[in-house]
N, C-alpha and C positions, 0 to 999 in steps of 0.2 A: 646451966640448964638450957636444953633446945628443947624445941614445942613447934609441932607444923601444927597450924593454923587454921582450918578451911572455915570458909564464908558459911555454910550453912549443910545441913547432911546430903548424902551423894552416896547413891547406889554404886559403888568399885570393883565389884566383886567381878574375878575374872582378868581386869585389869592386866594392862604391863608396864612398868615405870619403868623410865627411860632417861638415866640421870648425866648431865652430863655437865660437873662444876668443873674449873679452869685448872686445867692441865699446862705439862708440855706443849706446844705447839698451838693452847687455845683446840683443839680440837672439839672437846665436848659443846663449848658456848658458842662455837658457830655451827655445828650440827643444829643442836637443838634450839637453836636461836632460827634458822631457816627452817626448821619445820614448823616452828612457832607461823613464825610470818604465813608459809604458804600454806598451811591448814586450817589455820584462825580460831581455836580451842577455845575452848573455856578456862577464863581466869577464875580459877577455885582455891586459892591460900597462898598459902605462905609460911615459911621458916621462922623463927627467930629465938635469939639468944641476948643475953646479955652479954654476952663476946663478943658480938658481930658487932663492926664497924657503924657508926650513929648517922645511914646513911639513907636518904629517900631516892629510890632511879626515877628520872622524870621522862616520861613516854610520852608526847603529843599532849604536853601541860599537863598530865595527870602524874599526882606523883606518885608510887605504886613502892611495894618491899621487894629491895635489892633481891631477895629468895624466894623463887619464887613458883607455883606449881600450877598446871593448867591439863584439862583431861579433856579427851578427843573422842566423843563416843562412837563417828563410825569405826575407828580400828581398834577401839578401847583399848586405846595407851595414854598414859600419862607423865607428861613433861614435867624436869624437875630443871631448875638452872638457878644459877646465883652471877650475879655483876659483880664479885669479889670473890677474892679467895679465902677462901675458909681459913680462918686461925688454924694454928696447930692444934693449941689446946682441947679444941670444941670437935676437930673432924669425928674422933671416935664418937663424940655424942652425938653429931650428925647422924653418921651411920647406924647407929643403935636404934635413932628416932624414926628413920624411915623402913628400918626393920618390924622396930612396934608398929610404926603407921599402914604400914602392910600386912604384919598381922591383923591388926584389928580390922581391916577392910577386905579381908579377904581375897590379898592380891600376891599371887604362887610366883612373880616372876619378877625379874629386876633386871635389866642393862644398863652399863654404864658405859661411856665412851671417853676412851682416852688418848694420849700420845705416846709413844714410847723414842725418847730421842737417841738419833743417830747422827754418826758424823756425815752418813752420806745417804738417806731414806729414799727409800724404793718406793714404789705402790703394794706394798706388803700387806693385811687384813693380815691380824692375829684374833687368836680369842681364849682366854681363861674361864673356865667354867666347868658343870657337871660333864659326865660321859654321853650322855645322850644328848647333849649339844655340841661336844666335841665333835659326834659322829657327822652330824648333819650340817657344820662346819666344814669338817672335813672333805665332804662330799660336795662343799660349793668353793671349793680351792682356796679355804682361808684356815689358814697355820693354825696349830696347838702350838705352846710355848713350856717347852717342858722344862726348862731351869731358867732362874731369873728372880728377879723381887719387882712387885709394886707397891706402890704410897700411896696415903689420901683414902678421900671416902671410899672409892671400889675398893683398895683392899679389906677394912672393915668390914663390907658387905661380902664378898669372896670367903671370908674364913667365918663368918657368923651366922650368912642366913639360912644356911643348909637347917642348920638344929632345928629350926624354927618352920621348916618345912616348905622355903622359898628357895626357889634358883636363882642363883647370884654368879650373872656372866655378865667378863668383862671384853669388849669389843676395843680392840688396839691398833693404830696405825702408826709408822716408823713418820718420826718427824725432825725435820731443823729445830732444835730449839732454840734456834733465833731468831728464825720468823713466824707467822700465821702465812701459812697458804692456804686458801679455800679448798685446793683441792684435799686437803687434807681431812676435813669435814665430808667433802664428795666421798673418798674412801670409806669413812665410820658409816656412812649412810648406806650407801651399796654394800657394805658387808651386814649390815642391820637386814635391808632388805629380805637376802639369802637366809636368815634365820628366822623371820618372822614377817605377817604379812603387812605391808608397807605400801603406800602409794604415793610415793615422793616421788613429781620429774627433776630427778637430779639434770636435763639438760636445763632446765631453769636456775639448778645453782650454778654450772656454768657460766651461763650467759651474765649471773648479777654476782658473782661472784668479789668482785673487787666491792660492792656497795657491802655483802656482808662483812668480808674483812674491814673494811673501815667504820662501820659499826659495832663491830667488838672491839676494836682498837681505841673506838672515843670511851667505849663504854666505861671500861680498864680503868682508863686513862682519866676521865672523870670523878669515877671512884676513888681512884687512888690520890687523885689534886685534892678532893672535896674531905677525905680523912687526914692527910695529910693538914690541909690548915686547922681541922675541929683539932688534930694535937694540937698545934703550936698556938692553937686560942687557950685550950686548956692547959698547956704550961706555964701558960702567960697570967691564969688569969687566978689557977689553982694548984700549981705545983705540977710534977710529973705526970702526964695521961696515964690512967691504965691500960691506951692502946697502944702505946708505945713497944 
């Protein structure tokens, strides 16, 4: 079972959610990780499951949930991010849950951001989505992808929220999947830009850019140390982890 969470009721209606959990190349968690920082939102909820990893992110001593959602009202967008990556099993209930969570708010529109890996990645902007985003895409020099598969919560969202009466486009950039480059983040955000209205100074991710790659790097990387020993306390202490 997945349940987004918010703190208390919130007029959304209009909204655009703008999700962006751990891909290829990190892309989405450092996109929306710097516009977290440089626009300074409102922290309003939160994800959770009894799937997700038994893990608290600690921000400036505050301990806060790894998933986690924050809404911006001058451009009325809303930030979605997770410091883990989503189980297999739960992605689809993810994406189902922010489908309802959108229906019931009254919010027509969704981006996701992702990576799409290559052996040798260009500055390339793709995008998966309805025809009338296609068009206006198109017209800001960022590729349609007409064969291919993706994984993870955007695809869920791609083939589901149409019925439901939501746009569900996925914004993609060609990545090493064996490093994080910030510029790769730079890419998702400037092709964001070009389809919706946007006031990131991307020369600012420039400039800090290596501070946010090594901030999604500890993030990860924390996560992953801090689940990692809750199993091998609970094998120790109870038999096999269920996170195992």
């Amino acid at each position: 079972m997945v349940e987004i969470k918010l703190f208390k009721d919130y007029n959304l209606s209009g909204y655009t959610v703008i999700e962006g959990f751990p891909s290829a190349g990190l892309v989405g968690p450092m996109a929306v990780s710097y516009m977290i920082d440089k626009l300074k939102p409102e922290y309003i909820g939160y994800i959770t499951s009894q799937r997700f990893p038994p893990i608290a992110a600690i921000h400036n001593a505050i301990p806060m949930h790894p998933a986690r959602l924050y809404k911006y009202d001058k451009l009325k967008i809303i930030l979605v991010m997770a410091e883990f990556v989503i189980p297999a099993d739960v992605v689809s209930d993810v994406a189902m849950e922010l489908i309802s969570f959108c229906k019931k708010n009254k919010i027509n529109q969704v981006f996701s951001i992702s990576g799409m890996a290559m052996k040798k990645p260009k500055d390339n902007i793709y995008l998966i989505g309805p025809q009338d985003m296609l068009k206006k895409a198109a017209s800001n020099s960022i590729k349609p992808i007409a064969e291919g598969a993706v994984a993870g919560v955007n695809a869920i969202l791609l083939i589901n929220a149409q019925q439901y009466g939501i746009k569900a486009a996925n914004v993609l950039v060609e990545v090493d999947p064996a490093i994080t480059d910030p510029k790769y983040a730079e890419l998702a955000i400037e092709g964001l830009q070009k389809l919706m209205p946007l006031d990131i100074d991307l020369a600012e991710l420039d400039k800090e850019a290596k501070l946010v790659e090594a901030k999604i790097r500890d993030m990860l990387k924390n996560v992953k140390e801090s689940h990692e020993q809750y199993n091998n306390t609970a094998e120790s202490t109870s038999g096999p982890s269920m996170y195992a």
